[in-house]
C-alpha positions as CSV (number, residue, x, y, z in Angstrom):
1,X,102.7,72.9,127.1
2,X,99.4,74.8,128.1
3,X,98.7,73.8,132.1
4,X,100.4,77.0,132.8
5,X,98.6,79.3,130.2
6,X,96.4,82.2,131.1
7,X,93.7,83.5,130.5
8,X,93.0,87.3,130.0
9,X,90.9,89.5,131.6
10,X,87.3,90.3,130.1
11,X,84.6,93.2,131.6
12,X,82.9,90.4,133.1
13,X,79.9,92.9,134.9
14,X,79.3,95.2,131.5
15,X,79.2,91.6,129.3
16,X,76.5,90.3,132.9
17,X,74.6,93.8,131.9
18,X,74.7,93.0,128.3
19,X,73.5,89.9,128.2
20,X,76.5,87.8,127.3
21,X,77.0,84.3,128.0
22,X,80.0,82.3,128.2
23,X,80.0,79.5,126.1
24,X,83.2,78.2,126.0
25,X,87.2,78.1,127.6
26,X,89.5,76.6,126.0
27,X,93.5,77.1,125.7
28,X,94.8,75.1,122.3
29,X,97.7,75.9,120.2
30,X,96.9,78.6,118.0
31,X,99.4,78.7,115.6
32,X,103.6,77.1,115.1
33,X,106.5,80.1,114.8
34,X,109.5,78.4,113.8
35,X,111.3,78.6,117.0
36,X,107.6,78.4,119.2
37,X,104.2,77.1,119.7
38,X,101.8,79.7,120.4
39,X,98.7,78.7,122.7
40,X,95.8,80.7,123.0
41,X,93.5,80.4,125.9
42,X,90.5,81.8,125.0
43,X,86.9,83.1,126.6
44,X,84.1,83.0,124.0
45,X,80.5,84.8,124.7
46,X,77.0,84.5,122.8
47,X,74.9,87.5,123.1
48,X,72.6,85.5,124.8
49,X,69.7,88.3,124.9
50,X,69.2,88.8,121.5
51,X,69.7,85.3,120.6
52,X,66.7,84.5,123.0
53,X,64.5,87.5,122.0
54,X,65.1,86.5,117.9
55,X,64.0,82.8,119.0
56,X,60.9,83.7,120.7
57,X,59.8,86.0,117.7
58,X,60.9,83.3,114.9
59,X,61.9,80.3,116.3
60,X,65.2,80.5,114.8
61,X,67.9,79.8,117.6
62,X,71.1,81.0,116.3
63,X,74.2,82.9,117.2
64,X,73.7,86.5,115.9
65,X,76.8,88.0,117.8
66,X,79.7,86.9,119.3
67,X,82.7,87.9,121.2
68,X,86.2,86.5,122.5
69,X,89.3,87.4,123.8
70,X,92.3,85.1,124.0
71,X,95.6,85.8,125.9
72,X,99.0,84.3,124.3
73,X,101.7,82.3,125.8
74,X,105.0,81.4,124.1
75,X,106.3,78.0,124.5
76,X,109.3,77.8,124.4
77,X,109.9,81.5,125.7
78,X,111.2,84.0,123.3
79,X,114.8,84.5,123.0
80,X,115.7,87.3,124.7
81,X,117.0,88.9,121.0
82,X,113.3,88.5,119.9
83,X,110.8,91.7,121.1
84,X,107.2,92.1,121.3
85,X,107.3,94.1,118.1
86,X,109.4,91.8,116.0
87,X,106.3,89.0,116.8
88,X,103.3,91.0,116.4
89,X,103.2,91.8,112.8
90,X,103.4,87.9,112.8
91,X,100.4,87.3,115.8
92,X,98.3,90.0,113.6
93,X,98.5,87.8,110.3
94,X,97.7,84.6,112.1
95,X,94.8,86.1,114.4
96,X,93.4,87.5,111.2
97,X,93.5,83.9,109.5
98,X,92.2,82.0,112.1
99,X,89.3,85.1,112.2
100,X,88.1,84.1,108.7
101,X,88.5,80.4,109.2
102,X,86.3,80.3,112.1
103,X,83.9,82.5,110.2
104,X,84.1,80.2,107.4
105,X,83.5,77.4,109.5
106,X,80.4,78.8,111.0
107,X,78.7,78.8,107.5
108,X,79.6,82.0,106.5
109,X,80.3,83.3,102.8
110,X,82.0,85.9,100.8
111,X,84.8,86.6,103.5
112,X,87.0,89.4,103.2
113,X,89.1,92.0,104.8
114,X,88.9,95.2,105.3
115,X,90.6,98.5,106.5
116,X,92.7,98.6,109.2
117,X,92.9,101.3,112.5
118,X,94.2,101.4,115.5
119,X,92.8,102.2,119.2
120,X,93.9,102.8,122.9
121,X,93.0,99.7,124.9
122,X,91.6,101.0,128.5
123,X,94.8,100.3,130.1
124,X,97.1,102.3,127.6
125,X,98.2,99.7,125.0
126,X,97.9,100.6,121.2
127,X,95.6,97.5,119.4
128,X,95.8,97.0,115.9
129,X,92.3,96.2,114.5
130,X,91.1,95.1,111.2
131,X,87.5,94.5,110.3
132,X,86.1,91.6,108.2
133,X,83.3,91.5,106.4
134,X,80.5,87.9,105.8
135,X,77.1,87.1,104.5
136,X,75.4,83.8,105.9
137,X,72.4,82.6,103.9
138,X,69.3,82.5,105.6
139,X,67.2,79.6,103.9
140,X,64.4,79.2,106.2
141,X,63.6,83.4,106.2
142,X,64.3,83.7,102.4
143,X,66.9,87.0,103.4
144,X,70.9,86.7,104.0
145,X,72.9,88.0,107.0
146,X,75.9,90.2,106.6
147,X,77.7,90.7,109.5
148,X,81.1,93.3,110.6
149,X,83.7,91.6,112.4
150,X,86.5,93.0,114.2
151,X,90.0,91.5,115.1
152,X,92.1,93.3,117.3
153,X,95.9,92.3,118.4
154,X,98.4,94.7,121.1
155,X,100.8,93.9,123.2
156,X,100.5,94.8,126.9
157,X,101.4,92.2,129.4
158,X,101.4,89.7,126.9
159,X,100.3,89.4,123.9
160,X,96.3,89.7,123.5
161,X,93.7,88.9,120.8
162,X,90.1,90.2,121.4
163,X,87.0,89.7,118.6
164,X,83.4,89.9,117.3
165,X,81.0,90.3,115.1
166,X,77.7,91.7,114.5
167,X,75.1,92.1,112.0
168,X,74.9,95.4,109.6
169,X,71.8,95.8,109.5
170,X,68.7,95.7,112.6
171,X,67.5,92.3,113.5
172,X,64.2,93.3,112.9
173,X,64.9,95.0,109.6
174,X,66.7,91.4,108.5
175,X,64.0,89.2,109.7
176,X,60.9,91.8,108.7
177,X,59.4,91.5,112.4
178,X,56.8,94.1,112.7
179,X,56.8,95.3,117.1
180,X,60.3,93.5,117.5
181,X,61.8,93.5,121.4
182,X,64.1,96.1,122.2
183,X,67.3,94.2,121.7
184,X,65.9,93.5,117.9
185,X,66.0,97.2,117.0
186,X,70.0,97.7,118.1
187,X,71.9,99.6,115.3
188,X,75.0,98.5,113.6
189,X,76.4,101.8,115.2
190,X,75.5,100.5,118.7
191,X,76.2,97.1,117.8
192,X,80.2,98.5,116.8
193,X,80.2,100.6,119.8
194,X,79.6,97.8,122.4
195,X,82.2,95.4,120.4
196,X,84.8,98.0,120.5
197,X,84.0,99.1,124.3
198,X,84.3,94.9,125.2
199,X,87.8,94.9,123.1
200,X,89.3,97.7,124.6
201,X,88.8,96.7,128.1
202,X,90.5,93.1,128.2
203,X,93.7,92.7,129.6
């Protein structure tokens, strides 16, 4: 059901510049419709840089950030009856499920939704986004990490999911490091602004 699935296309040189890693590729069925399965073959990337600086200033090795971007393939096709738009209200509910699961599953607490917006991909296509908000307990530093996350859905050629997350606050404001590296002192702000570059720019 999935040897033919693809994968989408992700600003491999900007996430090389920003220190991204790939960590895993995987294509697994994503959710049932009653008439489909829906696989998802997805790229996932640690920010590798920050990760690395946080672990040589604390010795805590963990993911701070995260990114992915998953391309949809029908299987069965859709009827031809059934449009793009009649499925995507449907693909925005599940993405946004799975989003909070995953979260959930990483350890994270307190998971909710927020507003909703809407933004031209770089190729033309109008995404749907939603953000999510999470706090993850940080035992060992005495402080908790809240993070942003961002779930975006469109239709372009095919249907596309692309996501992240990021901390609200500095790295070296959560952790109280006194001369933290450069990638410790990145804002929210800059934090949003590179997720939402890397999410318009997969096709």
């Amino acid at each position: 059901m999935t040897s033919d699935a693809a994968f989408p296309v992700v600003p491999e040189s900007r996430l090389a510049r920003g220190g991204w890693d790939l960590t895993d590729e995987r294509v697994e069925t994503v959710f049932k419709l009653p008439t489909a399965s829906v696989a998802g073959a997805t790229k996932l990337y640690d920010d590798a840089r920050t990760r690395e600086a946080v672990a040589a200033a604390t010795g805590i090795d963990q993911q701070w950030r995260f990114f992915f971007a998953t391309a949809l393939t029908f299987r069965p096709s859709l009827a031809p009856g059934i449009g793009p738009a009649m499925i995507l209200p449907t693909v925005r509910s599940e993405a946004g499920s799975t989003f909070a699961s995953e979260l959930r599953q990483r350890g994270f607490e307190d998971v909710s939704r927020g507003r909703r917006e809407r933004v031209r991909t770089d190729s033309g296509d109008r995404a749907h986004l939603r953000t999510y908000a999470a706090e993850l307990p940080l035992d060992s530093v005495g402080t908790t990490l809240s993070i942003t996350g961002w779930v975006a859905v469109w239709h372009g050629d095919g249907f596309r999911i692309a996501a992240g997350a990021y901390p609200d606050r500095s790295l070296a404001e959560i952790l109280a490091l006194d001369e933290p590296d450069e990638p410790l002192q990145r804002s929210p702000q800059a934090y949003r602004d590179e997720l939402l570059a890397l999410i318009r720019a997969v096709e």
